[in-house]
N, C-alpha and C positions, 0 to 999 in steps of 0.2 A: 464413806464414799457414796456419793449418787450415782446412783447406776443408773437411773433414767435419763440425767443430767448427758450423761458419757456417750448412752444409745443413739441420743438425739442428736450428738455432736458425730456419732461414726455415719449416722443415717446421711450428713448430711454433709458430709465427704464424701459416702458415696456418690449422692445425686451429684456434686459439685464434677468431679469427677467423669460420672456419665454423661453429662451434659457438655463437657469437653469432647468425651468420642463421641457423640451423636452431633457435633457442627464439625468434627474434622477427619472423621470415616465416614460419616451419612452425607454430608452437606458439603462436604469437600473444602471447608475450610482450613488457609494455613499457619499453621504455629509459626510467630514473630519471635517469642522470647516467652520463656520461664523463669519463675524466680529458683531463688537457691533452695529456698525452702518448700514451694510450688504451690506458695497459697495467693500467685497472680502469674496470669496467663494470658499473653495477649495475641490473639489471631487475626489473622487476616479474612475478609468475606471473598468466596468466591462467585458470585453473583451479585447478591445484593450489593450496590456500593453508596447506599444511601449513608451507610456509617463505615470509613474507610477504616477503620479497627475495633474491632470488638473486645473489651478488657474485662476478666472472670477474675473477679475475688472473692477468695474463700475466709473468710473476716466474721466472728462474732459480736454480732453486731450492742454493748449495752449502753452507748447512750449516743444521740444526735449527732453530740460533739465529734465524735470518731470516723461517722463519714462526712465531715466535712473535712475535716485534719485529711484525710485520703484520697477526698477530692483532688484536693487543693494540689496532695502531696503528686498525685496524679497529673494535672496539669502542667507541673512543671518539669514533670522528665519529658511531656512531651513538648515543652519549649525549646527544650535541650535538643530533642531532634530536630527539628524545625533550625536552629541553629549551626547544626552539624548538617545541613544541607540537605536532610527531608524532605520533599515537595509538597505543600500545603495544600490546600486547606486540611485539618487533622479535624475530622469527627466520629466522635468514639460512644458506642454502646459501651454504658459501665455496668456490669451483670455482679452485683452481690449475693453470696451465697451462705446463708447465717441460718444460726438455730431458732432463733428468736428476734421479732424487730427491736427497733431501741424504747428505752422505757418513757422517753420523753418524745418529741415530735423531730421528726425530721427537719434536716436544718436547709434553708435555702438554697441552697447547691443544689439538694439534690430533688426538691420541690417543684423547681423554676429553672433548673439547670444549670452549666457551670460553662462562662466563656472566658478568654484571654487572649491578650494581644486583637482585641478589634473582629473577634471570629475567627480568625484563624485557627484557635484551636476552640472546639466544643464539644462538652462533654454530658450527655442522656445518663442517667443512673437509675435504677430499676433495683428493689430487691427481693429474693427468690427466698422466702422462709418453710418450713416444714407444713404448718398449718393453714399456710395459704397457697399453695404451689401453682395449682389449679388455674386461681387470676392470675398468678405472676406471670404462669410460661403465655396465655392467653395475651396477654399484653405484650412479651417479649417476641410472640409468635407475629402478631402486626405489625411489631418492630423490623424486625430482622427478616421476614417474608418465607416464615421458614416451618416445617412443624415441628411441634415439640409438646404439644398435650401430650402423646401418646407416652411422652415419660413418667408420668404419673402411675400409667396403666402397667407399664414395662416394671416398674419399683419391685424386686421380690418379695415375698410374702414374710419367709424368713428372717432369722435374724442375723445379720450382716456383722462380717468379720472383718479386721484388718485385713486379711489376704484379700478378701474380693476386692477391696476398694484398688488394693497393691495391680492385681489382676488388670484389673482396668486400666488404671495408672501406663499401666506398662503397657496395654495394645496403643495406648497412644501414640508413647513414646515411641515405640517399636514401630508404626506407622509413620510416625515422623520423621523416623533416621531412615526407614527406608526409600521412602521420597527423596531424601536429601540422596541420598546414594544414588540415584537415578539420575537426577540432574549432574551429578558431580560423571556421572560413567557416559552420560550423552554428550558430553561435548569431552571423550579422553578417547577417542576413537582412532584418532592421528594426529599429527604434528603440521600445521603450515608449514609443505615445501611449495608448492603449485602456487600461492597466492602472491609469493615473493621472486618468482618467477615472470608470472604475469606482468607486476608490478615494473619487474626490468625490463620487460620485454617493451613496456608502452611508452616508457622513460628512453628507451634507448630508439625506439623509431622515431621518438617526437624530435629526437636530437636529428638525426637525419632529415627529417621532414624539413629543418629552421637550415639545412648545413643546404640543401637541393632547391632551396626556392621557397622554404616557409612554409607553416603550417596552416595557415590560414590564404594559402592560393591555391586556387580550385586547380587548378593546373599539375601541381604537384600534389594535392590531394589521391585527383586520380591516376596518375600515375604509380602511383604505391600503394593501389585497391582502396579506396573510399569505396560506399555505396554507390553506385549513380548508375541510375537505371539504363538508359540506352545500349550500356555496354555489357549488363548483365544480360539484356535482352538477346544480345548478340553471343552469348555464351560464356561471358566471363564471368563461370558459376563460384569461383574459389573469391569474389567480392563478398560474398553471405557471410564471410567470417573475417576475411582481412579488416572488416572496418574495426572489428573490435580493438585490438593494438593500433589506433591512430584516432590524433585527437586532433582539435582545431580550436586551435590557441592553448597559452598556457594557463588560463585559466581553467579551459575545461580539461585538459588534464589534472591539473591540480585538483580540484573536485572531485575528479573520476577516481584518479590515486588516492587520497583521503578514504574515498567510502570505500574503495577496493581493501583497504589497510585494516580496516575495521569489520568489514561486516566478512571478508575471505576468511579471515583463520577460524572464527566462529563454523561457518559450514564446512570448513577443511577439518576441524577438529570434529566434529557431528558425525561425517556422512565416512572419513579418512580420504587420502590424497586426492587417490586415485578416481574413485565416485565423486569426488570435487571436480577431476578433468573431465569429467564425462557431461557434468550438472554445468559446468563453464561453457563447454565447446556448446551443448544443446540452446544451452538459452542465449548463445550470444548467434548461432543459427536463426535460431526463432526471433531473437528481434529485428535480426538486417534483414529477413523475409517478411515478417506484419510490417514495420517499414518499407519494406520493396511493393509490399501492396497497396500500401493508403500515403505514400508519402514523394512527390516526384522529385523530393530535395537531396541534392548531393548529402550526403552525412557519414558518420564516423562518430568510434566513441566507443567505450565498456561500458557506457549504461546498460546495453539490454542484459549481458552477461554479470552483471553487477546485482539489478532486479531481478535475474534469474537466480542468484543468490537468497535475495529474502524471499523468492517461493518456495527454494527449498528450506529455508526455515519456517517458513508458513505448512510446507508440510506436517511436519516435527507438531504442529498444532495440531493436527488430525488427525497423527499417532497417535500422540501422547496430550493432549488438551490441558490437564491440569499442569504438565510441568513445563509446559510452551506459555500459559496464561504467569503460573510462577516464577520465569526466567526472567521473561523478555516479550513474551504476548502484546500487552497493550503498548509499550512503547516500540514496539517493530509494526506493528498493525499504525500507527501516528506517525511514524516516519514515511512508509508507505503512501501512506492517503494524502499525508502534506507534498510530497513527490507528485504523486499522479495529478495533484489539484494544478503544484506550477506547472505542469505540463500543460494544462489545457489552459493555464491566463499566459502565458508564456509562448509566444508563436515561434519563435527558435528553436526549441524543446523539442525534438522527436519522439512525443507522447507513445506516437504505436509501436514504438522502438522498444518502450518501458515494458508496456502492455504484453509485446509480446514476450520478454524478455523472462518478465512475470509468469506468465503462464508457463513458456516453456522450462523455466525453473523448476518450478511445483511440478509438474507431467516427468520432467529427467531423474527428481528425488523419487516418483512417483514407482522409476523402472527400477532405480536403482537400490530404492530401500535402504533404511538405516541400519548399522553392522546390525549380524545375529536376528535380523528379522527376514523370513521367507515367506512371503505375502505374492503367492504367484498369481493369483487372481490381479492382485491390485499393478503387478509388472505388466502383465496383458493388458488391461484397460489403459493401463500410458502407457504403451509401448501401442499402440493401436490410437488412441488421441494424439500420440505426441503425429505420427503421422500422417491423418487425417491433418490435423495441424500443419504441418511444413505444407505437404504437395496441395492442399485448398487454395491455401494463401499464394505458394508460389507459382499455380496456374493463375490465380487472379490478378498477380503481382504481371503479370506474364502478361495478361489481354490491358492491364491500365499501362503497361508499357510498352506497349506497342505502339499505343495512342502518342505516347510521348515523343517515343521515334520518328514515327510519323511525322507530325508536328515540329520536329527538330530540321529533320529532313525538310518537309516542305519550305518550312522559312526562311532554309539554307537552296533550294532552287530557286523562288523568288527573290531571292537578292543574287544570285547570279543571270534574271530574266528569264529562267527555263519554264517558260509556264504551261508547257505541252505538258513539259512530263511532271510538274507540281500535278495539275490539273488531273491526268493520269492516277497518278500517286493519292491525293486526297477525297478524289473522287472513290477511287476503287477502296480506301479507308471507309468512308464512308457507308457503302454499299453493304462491307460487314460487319461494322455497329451496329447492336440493337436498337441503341438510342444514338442519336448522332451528338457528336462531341460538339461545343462551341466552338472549340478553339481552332477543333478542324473545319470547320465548318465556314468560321471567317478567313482564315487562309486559304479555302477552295473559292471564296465569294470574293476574295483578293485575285487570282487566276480566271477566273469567268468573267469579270472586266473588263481585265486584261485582254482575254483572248475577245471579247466582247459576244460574250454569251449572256446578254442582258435581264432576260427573263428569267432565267436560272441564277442568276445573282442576287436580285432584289428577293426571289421566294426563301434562298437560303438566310441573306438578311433580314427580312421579315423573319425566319422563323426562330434566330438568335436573341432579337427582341422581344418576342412572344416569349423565351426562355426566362430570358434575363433583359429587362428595358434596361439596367443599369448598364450596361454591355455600350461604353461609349464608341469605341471605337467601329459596332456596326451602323451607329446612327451615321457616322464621320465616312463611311465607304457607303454607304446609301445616299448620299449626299452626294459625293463622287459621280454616283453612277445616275442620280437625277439629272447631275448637270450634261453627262454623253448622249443624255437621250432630249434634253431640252428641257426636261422638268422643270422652270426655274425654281417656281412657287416650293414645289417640292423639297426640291433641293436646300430652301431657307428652311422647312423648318426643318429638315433631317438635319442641319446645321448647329440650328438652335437645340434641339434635345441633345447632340454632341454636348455642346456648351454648358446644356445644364447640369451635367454633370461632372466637367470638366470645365469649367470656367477660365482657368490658368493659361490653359493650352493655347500657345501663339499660333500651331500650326492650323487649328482651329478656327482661331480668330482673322488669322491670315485671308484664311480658304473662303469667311463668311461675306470680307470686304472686297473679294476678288469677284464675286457674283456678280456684283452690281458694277464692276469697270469693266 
């Protein structure tokens, strides 16, 4: 019997071994698959992702020939995934771990590396022997961006038994199944009832919405609580949430039901029902209020309450990191970012709606804490931002709609001629802006005209155009008001910079040919 022969092969089970708990207790790497017999291991990186799987084979290495056979034998299980609907590109750190190198040269594979299918799958091979450890982990440590000399140093002195290596063996394992348990226990916390609730609740107004006038007439919108500021201005405070159950059109119901279907029983199983209603009602709050502040568009919709949904899963990331990254991390993190991006190429879109939806997600998970966690600190901090949050926005949502009113108002006395009290009305607006608004501004310069308060109309004009020269329609009342006072000269070109930026406009063109008859 060699008994040196046998040393060198328990020595180097252990390291093989160790070196699996030091990437997946140290490094936080995760187990993909073991073999039956566990002399191949394949992990996942949880950082580096310069090589999207990492493969540890424990293989005696005595000739060329055998890892190339291994290579190759390697490559094609992972074609197999790739096949079974794997997401590609597969590039794999292949970590051998042998008593001895092979007696002849390394074979091409593993020289020059190993590819298949056009790159899609690539395979780096590297191998880790007893007398060379040293370079090897050095090399694999560049690789992988990770340390691993210090294994060398860690080696015990002793001489190594079957139990130790078992020992080891087994914190892995035991590490491994208790992760697994963790993710399997974070989302058994409750059952989807609330989600499919919801779901009828916005199916069954949209039918109402198509039975009273349709869902896409602003008439009947607000009627049945849309967003729309003027009226919330005026205290129709219960609009912050009715928009959520109302869509407009069936396409955006359709969308909205879809992600509702999907991404609700996931947070309803995570957080249980109940702290689902709470995490719903907040974020669909928070997004009809950051849209009640940046947005002066009628709207409606479960987006915000929807994206309040993936902040409370974005939570669960700041819990628990490693099993938010292992779940569902990076593809809830790409669904998000591809959402917020159509938001802002997408002028339809009620981006702030999302935004706030989001946030106030994250901040309601924030109060409400996942089952069996008592994090009273962290309930304070959201339960104190979630507030700052709401009443910020809804006093600012409060002073840009006022504006709106205003402005509604006014355009609604000059077309019934009241120019006293437009005049009145947008003047005394004016006086409590800090910055004076255009749009109030050209409908007070529309009144002062009128009432022929001429010097005060042309300084407000002028000062719209110092705002915005794009601003056609004050070139087009400054032209007006050239012509009351005799301006001619004036009045062409306040005509012609109308034009130039409205070229089309007949009313325009009209006004320019009437100068001169």
């Amino acid at each position: 019997m060699n008994v040196g022969a046998d040393k060198m092969v328990i020595d180097q089970d252990y390291f093989y071994w160790s070196l699996i708990e030091e990437l997946v207790l140290k490094q936080k790497y995760t187990i993909l698959a073991i073999s039956q017999d566990s002399h191949e291991v394949l992990l996942e990186p949880f950082r580096n992702k310069q090589f999207s799987i990492v493969r540890l084979r424990r293989m005696d290495v005595d000739w060329g020939n055998s890892l190339a056979l291994d290579i190759q034998h390697a490559g094609q299980k992972f074609e197999q995934l790739l096949r079974s609907g794997v997401r590609g590109p597969i590039h794999v750190m292949n970590i051998y771990v042998s008593s001895l190198p092979p007696v002849d040269d390394y074979p091409e594979e593993f020289e020059k590396g190993y590819s298949r299918l056009k790159g899609k799958i690539d395979i780096t091979s590297t191998l880790l022997v007893k007398n060379e450890l040293e370079e090897g982990l050095q090399k694999l440590e560049e690789a992988l961006n990770v340390p691993l000399i210090h294994k060398i140093e860690n080696q015990p002195a002793q001489n190594i038994e079957i139990e130790d290596i078992q020992q080891v063996r087994n914190r892995v394992i035991n590490h491994h199944n208790q992760l697994r348990d963790e993710e399997r226990e974070i989302f058994q916390n409750g059952k989807p009832f609330f989600t499919y609730i919801f779901l009828a609740i916005q199916i069954i107004m949209f039918l109402f919405l198509e039975l009273f006038g349709g869902s896409t007439n602003t008439e009947t919108l607000i009627r049945f609580g849309a967003k729309y500021n003027p009226l919330i201005f005026e205290g129709e405070w219960w609009r912050f949430f009715t928009p959520v159950v109302l869509h407009i059109g069936f396409l955006h119901l359709l969308m909205n039901s879809v992600s509702l279907y999907y991404i609700g029983p996931a947070v309803e199983r995570a957080y249980g029902s109940f702290k689902f209603l709470f995490i719903y009602f907040v974020s669909g709050i928070a997004g009809t209020i950051v849209s009640f502040a940046f947005s002066p568009s009628l709207s409606a919709g479960a987006s915000g309450a929807i994206f309040g949904c993936f902040g409370a899963l974005l939570y669960i990331g700041v819990h628990n990191r490693e099993v938010f990254f292992r779940t569902m991390g990076s593809n809830l993190l790409v669904i998000v970012g591809i959402n917020l991006a159509l938001g802002f190429v997408i002028p339809s879109v009620d981006n702030a709606g999302h935004i706030g939806g989001l946030v106030g997600g994250f901040l309601a998970a924030l109060i409400v804490q996942l089952p069996k966690k008592k994090l009273i600190l962290y309930r304070l901090i959201g339960l104190i931002a979630t507030v700052i949050l709401l009443v910020g926005f809804y006093r600012y949502g409060m002073n840009q709609a006022e504006i709106q009113y205003t402005t509604i108002r006014g355009q609604e006395l000059i077309k019934e001629e009241k120019f006293q009290e437009a005049y009145s009305l947008l003047s005394n607006a004016i006086v409590n802006e800090n910055s004076a608004n255009n749009d109030l501004l050209l409908l007070l310069s529309v009144t002062e005209i009128e009432l022929r308060k001429f010097d005060q109309a042309e300084q407000h004009l002028q000062q719209i155009i110092s705002n915005d020269d794009s601003i056609h329609q004050a070139h087009y009342f400054l032209a007006v008001l050239y012509i009351n006072i005799g301006e001619i000269s004036l009045a062409e070109e306040a005509i012609a910079n109308a034009l130039k930026y409205e070229p089309t406009n007949e009313g325009y063109k009209s006004f320019k040919n009437s100068i001169h008859n």
